[in-house]
Backbone as a ProteinNet text record, in pm:
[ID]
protein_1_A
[PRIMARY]
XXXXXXXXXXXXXXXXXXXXXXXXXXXXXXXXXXXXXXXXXXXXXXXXXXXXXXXXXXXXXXXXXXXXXXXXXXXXXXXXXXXXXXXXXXXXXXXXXXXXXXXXXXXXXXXXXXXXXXXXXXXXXXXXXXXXXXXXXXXXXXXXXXXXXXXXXXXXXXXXXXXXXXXXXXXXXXXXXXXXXXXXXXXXXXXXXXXXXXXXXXXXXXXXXXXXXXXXXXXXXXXXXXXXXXXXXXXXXXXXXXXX
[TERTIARY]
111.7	13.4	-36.1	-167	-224.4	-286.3	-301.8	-392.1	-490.5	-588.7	-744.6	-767.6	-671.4	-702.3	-644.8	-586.9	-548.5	-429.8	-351.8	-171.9	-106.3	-1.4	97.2	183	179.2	252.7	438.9	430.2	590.2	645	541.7	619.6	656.2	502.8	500.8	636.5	676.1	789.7	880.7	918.7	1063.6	1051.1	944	977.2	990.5	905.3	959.6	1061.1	1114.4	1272.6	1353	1396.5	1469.1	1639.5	1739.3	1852.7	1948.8	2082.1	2137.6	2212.7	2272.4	2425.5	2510.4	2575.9	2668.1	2603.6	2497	2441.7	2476	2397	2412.4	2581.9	2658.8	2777.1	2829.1	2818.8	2850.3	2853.9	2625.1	2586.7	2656.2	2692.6	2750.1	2866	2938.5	3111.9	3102.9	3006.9	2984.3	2886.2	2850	2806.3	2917.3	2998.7	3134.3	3246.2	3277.9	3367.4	3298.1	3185.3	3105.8	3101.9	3121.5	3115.7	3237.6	3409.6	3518.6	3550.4	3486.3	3570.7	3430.1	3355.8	3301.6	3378.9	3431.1	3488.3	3620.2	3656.4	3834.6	3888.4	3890.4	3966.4	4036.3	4177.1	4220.9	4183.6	4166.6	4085.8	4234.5	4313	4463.1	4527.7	4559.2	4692.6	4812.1	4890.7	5007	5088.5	5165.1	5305.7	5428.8	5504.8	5631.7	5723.3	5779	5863.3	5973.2	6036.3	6166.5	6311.9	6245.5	6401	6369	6456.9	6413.3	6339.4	6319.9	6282.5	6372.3	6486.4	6600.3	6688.5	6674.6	6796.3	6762.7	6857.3	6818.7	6764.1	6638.1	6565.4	6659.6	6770.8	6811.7	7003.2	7002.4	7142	7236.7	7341.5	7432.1	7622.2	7707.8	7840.9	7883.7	8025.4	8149.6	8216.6	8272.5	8398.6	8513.5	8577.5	8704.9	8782.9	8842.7	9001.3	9083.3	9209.5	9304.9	9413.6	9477.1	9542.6	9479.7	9567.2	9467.7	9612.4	9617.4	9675.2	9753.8	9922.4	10045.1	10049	10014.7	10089	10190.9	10290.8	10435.2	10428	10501.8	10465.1	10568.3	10602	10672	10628.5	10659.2	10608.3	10675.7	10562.9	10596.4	10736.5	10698.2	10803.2	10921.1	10969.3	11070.9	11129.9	11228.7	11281.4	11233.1	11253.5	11228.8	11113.5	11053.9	10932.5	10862.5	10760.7	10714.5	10600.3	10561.1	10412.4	10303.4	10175.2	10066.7	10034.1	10030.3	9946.3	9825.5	9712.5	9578.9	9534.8	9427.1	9382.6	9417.7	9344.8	9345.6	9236.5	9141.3	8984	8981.6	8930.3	8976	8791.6	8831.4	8723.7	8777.6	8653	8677.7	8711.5	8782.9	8837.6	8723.3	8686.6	8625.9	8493.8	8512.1	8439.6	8421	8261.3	8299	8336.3	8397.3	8471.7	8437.4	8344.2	8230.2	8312.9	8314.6	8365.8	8306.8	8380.8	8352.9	8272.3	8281.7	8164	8197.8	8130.4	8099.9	8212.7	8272.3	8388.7	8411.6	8475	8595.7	8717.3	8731.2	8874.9	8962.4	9084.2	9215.1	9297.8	9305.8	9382.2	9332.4	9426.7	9439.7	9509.6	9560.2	9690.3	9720.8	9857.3	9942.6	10042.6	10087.2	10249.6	10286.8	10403.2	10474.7	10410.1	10407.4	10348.5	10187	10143.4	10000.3	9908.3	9996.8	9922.9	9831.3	9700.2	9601	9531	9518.9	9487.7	9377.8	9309.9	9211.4	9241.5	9253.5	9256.7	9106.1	9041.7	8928.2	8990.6	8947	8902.8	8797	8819	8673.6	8672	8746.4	8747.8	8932.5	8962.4	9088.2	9216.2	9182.2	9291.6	9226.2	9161.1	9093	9094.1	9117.8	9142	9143.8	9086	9090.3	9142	9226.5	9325.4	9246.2	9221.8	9204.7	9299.5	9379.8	9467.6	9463.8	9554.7	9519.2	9428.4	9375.3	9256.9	9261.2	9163.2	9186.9	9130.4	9051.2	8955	8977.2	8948	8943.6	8792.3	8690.9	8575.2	8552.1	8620.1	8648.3	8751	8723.9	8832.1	8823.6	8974.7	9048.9	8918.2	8878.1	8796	8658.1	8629.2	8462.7	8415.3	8316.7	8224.5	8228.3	8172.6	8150.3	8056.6	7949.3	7850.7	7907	7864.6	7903.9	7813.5	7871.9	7833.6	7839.2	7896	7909.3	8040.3	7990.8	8093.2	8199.4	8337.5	8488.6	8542.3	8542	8629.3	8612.1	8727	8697.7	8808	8795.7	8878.8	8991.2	9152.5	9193.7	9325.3	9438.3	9558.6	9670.5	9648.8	9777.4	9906.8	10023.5	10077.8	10145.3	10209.2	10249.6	10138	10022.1	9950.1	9921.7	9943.5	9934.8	9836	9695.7	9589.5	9505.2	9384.6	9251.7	9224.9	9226.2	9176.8	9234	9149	9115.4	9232.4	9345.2	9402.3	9337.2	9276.1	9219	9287.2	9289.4	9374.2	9281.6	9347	9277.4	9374.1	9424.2	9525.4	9477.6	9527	9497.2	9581.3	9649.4	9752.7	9663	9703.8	9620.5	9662.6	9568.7	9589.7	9681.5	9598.4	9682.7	9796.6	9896.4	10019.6	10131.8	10067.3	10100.8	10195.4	10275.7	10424.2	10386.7	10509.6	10480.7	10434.3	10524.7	10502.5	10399.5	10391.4	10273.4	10257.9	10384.7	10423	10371	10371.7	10371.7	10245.4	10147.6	9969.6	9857.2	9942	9814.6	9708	9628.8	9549.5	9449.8	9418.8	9379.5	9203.4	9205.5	9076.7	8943	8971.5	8822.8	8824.4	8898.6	8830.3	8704.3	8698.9	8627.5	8493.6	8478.3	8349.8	8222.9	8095	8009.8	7972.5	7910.7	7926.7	7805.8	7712.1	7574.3	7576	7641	7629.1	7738.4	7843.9	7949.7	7907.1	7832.5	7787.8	7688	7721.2	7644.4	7529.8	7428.8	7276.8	7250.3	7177.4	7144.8	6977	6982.7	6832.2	6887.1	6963.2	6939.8	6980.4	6898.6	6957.8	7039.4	7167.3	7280	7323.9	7346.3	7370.8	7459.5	7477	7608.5	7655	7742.3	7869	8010.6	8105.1	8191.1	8327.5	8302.9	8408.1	8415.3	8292.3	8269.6	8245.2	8299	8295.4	8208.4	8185	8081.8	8200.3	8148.5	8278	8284.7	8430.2	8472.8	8379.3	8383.5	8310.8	8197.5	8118.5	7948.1	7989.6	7810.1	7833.4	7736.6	7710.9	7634.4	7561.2	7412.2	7363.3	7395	7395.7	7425.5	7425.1	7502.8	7414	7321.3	7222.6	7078.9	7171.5	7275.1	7310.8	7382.3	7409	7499.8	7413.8	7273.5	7174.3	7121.7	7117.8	7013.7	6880.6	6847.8	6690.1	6624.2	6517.6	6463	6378.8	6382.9	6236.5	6148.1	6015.4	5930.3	5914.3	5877.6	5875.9	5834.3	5891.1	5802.3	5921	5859.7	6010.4	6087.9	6201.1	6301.7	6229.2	6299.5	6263.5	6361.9	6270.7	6355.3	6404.8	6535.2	6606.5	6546.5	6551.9	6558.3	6607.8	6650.1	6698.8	6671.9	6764.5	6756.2	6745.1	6643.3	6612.9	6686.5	6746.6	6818.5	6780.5	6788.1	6732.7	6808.3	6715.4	6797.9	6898.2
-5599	-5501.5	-5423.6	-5444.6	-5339.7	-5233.4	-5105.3	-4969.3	-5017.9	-4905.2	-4926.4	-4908.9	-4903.3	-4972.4	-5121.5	-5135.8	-5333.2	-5346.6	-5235.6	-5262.3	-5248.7	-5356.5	-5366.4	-5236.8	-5158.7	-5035.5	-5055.1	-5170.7	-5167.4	-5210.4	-5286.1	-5278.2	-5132.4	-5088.3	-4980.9	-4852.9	-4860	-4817.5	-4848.5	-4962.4	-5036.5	-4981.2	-5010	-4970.6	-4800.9	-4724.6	-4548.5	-4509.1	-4598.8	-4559.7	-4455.7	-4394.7	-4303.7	-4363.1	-4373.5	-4456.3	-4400.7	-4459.7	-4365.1	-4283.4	-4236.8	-4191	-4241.4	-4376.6	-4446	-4513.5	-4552.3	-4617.1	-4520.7	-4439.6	-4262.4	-4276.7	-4280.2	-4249.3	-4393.8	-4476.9	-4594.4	-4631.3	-4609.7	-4588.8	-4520.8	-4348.5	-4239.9	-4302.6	-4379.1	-4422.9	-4492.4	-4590	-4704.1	-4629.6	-4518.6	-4413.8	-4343	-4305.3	-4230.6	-4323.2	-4422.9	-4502.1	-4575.3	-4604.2	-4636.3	-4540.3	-4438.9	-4261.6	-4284.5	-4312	-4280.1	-4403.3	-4540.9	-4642.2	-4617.8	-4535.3	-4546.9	-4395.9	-4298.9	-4184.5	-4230.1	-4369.6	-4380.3	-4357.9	-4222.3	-4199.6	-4288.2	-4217.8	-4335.5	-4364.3	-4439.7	-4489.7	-4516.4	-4629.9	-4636	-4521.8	-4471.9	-4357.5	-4386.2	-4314.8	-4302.3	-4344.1	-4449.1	-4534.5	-4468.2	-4484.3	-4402.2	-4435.2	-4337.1	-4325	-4423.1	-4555.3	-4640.1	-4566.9	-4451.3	-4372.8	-4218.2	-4147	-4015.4	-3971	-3869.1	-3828.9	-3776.9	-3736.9	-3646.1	-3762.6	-3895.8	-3962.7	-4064.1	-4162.9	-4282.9	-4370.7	-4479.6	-4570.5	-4710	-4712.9	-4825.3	-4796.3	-4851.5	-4880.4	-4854.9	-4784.9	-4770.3	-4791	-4867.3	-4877.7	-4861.4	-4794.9	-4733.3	-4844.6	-4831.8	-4900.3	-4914.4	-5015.1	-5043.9	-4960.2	-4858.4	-4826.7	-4946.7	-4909.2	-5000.2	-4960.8	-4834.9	-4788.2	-4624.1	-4587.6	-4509	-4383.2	-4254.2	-4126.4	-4129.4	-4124.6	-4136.6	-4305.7	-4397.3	-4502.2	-4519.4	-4573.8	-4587.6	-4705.6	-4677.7	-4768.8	-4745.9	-4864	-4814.9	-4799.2	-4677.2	-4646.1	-4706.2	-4771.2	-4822.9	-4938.1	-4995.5	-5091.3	-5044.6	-4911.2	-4850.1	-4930	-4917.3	-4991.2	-4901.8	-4785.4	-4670.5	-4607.6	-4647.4	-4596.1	-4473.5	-4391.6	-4295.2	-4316.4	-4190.3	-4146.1	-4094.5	-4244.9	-4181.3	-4077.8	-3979.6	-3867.6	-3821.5	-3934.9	-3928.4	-4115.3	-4133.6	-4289.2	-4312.8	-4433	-4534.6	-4637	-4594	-4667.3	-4809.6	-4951.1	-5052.6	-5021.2	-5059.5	-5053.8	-5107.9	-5133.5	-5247.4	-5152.1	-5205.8	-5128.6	-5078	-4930.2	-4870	-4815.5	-4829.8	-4749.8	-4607.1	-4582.2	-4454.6	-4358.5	-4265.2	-4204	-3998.4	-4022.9	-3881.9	-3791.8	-3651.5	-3522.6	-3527.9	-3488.1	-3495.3	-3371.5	-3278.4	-3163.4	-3048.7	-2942.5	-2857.2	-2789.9	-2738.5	-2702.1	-2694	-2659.4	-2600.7	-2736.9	-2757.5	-2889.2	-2760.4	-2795.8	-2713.7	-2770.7	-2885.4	-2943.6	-3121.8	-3163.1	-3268.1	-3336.5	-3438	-3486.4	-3605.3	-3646	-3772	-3738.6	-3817.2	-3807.5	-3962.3	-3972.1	-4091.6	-4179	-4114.5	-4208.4	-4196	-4054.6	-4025.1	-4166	-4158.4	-4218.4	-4064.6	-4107.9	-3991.4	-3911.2	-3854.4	-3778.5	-3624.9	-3582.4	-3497.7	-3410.8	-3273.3	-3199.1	-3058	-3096.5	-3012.4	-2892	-2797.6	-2639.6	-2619.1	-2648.5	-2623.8	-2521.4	-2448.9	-2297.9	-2219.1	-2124.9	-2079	-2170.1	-2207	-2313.3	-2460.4	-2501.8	-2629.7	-2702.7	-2799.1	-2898.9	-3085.7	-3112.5	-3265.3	-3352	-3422.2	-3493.7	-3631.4	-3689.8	-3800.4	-3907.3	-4005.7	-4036.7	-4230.8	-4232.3	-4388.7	-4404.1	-4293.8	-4332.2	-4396.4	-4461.9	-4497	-4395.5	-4313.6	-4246.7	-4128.9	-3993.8	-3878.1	-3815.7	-3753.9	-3711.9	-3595.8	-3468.9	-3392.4	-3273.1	-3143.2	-3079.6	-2973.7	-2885.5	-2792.4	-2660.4	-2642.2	-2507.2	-2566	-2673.3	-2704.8	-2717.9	-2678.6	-2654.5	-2777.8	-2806.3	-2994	-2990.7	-3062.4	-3054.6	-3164	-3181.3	-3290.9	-3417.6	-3526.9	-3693.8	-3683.2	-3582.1	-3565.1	-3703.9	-3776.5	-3871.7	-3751.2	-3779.5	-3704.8	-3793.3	-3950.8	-4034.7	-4150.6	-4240.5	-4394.9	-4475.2	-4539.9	-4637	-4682.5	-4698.4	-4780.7	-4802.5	-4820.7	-4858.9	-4804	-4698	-4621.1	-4582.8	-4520.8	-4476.4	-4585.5	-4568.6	-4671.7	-4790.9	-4765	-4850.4	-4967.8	-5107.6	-5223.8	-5330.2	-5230.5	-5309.6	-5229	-5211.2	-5138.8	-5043.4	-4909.6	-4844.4	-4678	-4597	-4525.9	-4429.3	-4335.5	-4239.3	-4104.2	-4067	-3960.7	-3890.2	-3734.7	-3680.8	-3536.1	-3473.5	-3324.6	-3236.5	-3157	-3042.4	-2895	-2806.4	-2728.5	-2598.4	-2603.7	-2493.9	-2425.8	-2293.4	-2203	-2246.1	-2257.1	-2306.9	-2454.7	-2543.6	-2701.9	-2707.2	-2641.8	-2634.3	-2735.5	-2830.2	-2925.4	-3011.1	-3045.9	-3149.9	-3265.5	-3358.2	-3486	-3565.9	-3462.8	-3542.1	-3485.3	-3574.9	-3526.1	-3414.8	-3396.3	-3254.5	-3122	-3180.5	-3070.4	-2998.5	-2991.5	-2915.5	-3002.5	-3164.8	-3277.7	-3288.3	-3309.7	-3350.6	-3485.8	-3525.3	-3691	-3663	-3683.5	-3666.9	-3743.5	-3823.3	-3886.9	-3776.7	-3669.3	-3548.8	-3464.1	-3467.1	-3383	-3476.6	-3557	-3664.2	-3569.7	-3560.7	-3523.9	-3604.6	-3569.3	-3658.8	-3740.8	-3686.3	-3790.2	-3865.3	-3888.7	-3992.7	-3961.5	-3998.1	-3993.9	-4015.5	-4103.9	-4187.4	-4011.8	-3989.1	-3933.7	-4024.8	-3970.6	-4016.7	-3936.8	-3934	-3888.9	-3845.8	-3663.3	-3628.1	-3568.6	-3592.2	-3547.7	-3429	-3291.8	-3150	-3107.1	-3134.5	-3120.4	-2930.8	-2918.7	-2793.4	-2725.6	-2575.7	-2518.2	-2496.2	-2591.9	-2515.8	-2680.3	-2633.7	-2735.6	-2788	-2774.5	-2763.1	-2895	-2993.5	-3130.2	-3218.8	-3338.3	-3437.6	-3555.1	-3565.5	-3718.6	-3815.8	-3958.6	-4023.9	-3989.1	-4063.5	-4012.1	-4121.7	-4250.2	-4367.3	-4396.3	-4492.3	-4506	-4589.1	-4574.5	-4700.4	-4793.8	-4891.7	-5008.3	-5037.6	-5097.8	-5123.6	-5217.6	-5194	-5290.1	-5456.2	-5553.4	-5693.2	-5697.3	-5786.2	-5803.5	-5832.1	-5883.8	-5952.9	-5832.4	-5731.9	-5629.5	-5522.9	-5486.5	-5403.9	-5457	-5401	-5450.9	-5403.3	-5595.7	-5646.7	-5547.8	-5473.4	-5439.8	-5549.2	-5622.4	-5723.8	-5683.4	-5724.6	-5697	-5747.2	-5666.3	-5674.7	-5805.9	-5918.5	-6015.9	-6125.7	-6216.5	-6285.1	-6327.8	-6365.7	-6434.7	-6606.8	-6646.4	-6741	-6870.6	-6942.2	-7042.8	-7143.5	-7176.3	-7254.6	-7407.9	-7475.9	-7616.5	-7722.8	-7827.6	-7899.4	-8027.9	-8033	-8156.2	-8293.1	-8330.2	-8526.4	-8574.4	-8675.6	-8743.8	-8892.3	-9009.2	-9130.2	-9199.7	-9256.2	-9338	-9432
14692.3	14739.3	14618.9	14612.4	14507	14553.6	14444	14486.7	14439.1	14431.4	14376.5	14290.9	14183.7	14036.6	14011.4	14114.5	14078.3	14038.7	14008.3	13999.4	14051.8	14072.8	14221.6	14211.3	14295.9	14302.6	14300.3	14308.8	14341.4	14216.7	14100.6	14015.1	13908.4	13920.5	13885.5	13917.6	14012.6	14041.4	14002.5	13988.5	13951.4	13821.6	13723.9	13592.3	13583	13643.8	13592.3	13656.8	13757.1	13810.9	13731.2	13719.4	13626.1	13643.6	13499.2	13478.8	13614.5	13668.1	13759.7	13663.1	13795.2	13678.7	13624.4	13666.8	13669.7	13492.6	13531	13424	13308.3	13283.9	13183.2	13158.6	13205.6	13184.7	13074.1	13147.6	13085.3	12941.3	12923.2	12815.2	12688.5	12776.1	12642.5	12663.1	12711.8	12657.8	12552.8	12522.6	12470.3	12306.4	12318.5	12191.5	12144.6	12240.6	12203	12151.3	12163.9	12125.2	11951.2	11994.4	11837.3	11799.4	11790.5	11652.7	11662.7	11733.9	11710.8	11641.3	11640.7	11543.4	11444.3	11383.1	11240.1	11201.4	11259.2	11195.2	11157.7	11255.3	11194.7	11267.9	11412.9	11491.8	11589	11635.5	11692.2	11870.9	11907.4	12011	12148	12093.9	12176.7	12209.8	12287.1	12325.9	12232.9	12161.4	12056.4	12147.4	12108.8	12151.4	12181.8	12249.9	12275.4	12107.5	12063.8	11952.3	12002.2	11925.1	11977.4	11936.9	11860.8	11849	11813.3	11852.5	11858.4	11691.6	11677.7	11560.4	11473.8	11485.6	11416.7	11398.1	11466.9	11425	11295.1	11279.1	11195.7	11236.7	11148.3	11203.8	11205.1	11166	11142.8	11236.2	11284.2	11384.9	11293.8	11241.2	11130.9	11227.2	11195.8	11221.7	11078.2	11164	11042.6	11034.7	10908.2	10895.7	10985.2	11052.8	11135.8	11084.4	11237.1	11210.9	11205.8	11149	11122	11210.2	11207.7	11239.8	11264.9	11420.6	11468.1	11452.8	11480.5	11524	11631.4	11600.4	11629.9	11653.2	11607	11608	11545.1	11602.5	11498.6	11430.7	11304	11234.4	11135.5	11026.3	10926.9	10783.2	10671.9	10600.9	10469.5	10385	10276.3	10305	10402	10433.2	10526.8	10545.8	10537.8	10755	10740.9	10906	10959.2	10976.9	11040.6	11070.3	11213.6	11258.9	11216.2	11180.4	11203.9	11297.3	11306.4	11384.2	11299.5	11296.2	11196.6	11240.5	11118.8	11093.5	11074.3	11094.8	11052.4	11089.7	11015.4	11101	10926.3	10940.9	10812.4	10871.5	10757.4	10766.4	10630.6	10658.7	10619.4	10522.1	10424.4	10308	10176.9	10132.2	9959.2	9890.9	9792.9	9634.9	9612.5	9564.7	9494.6	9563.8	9703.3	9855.8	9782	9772.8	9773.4	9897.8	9848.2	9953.6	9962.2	10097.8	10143.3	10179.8	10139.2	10195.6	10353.6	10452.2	10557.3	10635	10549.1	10569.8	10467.4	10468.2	10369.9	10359.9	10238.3	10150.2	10071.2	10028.2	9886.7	9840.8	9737.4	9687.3	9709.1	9792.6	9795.9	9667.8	9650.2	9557	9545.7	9411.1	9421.5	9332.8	9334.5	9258.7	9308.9	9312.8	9329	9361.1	9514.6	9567.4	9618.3	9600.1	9634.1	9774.1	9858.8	9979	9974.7	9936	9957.7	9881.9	9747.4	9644.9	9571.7	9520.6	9461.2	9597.7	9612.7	9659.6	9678.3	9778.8	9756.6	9897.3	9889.2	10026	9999.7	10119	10120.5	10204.9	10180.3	10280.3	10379	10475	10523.1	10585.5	10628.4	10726.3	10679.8	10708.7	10692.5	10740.8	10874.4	10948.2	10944.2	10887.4	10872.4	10729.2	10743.6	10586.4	10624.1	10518	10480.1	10436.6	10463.1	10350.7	10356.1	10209.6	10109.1	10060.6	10133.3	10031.5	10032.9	9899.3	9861.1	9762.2	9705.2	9613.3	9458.2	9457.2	9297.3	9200.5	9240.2	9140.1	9198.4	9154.7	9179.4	9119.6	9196.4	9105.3	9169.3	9165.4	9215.8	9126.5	9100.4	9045.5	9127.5	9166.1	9248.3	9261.5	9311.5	9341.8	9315.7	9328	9334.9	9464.1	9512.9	9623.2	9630	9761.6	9816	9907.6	9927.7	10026.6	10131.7	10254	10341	10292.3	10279.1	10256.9	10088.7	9981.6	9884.7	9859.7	9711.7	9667.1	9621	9637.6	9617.7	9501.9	9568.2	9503.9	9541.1	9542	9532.2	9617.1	9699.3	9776.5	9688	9738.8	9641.3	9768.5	9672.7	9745.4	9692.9	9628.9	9552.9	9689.4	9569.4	9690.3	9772.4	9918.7	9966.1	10029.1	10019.2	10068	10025.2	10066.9	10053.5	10072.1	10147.6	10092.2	10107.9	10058.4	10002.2	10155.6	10138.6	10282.8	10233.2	10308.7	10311.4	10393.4	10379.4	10532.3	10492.9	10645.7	10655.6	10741.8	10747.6	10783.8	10829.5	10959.3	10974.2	10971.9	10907	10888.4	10916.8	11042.4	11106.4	11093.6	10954.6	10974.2	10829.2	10814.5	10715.5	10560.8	10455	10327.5	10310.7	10438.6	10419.9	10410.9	10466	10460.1	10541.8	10562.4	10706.1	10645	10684.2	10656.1	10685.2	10623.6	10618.3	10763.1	10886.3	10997.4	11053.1	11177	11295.7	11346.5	11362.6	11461.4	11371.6	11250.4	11119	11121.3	11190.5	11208.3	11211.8	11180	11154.6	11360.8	11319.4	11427.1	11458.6	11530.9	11508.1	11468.9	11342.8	11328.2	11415.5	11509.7	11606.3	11665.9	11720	11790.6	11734.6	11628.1	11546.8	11526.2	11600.6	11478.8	11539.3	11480.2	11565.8	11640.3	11733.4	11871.6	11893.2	11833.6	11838.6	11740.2	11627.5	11578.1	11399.1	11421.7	11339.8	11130.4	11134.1	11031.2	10943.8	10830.7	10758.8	10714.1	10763	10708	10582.5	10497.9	10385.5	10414.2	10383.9	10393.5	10549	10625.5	10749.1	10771.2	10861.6	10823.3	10940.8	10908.3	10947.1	11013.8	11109.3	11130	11046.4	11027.3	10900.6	10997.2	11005.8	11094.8	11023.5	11033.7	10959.9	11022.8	11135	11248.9	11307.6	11273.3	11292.5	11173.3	11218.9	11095.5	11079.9	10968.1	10952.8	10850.6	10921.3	10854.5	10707.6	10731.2	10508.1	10427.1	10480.3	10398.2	10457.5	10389.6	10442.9	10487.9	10609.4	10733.3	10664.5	10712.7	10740	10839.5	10824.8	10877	10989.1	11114.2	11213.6	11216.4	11240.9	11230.4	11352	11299.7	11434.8	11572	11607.9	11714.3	11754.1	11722.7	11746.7	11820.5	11785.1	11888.2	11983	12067.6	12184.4	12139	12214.9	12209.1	12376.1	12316.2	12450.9	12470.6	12558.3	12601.3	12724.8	12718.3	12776	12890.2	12971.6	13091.8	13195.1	13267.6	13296	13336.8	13451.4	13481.3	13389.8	13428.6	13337.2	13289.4	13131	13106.5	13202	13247.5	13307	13213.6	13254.3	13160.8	13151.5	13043.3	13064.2	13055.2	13139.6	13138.4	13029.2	12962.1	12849.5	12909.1	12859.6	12895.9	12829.3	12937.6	12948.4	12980.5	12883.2	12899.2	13024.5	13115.9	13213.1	13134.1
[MASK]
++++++++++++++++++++++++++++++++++++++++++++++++++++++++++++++++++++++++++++++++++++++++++++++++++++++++++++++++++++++++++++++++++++++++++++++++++++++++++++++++++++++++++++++++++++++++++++++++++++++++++++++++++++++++++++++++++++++++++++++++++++

């Protein structure tokens, strides 16, 4: 149908239609997303963090106890049972070996069963015992930060193969006797509880009432963390061909 100038009115319409809304909207997404990938900005929503922020990125395990707090056992060969006094952590000759938190050297020296030896201060009724060592790097009244090198793995003393006895002594100025009963306490009570392993760089609360292990950990093996996998049925198994 034409008017009386000769142009079909209906196309005339179709074309000055004005855009909808839906359209308008569309358009500016498609202007807004082209200004955010030529400025650089990021376009994806930020990913969930796979591990908190305060912890370590990498899975860390301690060294194996060997022997754990009051196991009986006999010392330096001897028939006669005692009751460990502390654990005994299994590590190579010349491990370095970490102050377990912030302190003072009470002493250090060499005794017949200890072997070399190192005892920290960490509070009035609180102390560290070191023993078995080959090396000493440490002298009597020096400050110690926690994950600070002390000394060195060895086997002095009655110990008969390479490892570490750590010890928590709870009586005032380390005064604790040879036996159990004597003020010793089982040092796994004390570990901090979120995660035992001194990280390096990590800001550790001041307080010294908790422990980070004596020796460094290691990185986890791959087969030892869990794989998170993604969401979606299970893989079905398959059956191996088999020639008639």
């Amino acid at each position: 149908m034409r008017d009386g100038t000769g142009t079909d009115w209906r196309r005339r319409t179709l074309r000055s239609a004005r855009p909808r809304p839906v359209r308008r909207l569309a358009r500016g997404g498609r202007i807004l997303l082209l200004l955010l990938s030529v400025t650089g900005c990021a376009i994806e929503p930020p990913h969930p963090a796979l591990v908190p922020p305060d912890a370590p990125a990498v899975a860390l395990l301690p060294p194996p106890i060997i022997s754990r707090f009051g196991e009986e056992r006999g010392e330096g060969g001897s028939a006669k049972p005692t009751r460990h006094a502390g654990i005994d952590i299994r590590a190579t000759m010349g491990t370095p070996v970490l102050a377990a938190a912030d302190g003072v050297v009470l002493r250090t020296g060499s005794q017949v069963y200890a072997g070399r030896l190192i005892m920290i201060e960490h509070d009035i009724d609180l102390m560290t015992a070191y023993y078995h060592l080959s090396a000493i790097e440490v002298v009597t009244g020096q400050a110690v930060r926690r994950g600070q090198v002390i000394g060195r793995v060895g086997m002095t003393g009655n110990a008969t193969a390479p490892h570490l006895h750590f010890g928590v002594c709870r009586r005032e100025g380390g005064l604790c006797g040879e036996g159990i009963e004597a003020g010793w306490e089982d040092p796994t009570r004390d570990w901090i509880t979120a995660n035992p392993c001194f990280v390096a760089g990590f800001a550790y609360p001041p307080q010294v009432r908790q422990f980070t292990y004596p020796l460094p950990c290691q990185p986890a093996p791959a087969a030892a963390i869990p794989v998170e996998r993604a969401p979606g049925p299970p893989v079905a198994s398959r059956t191996p061909y088999r020639p008639a």
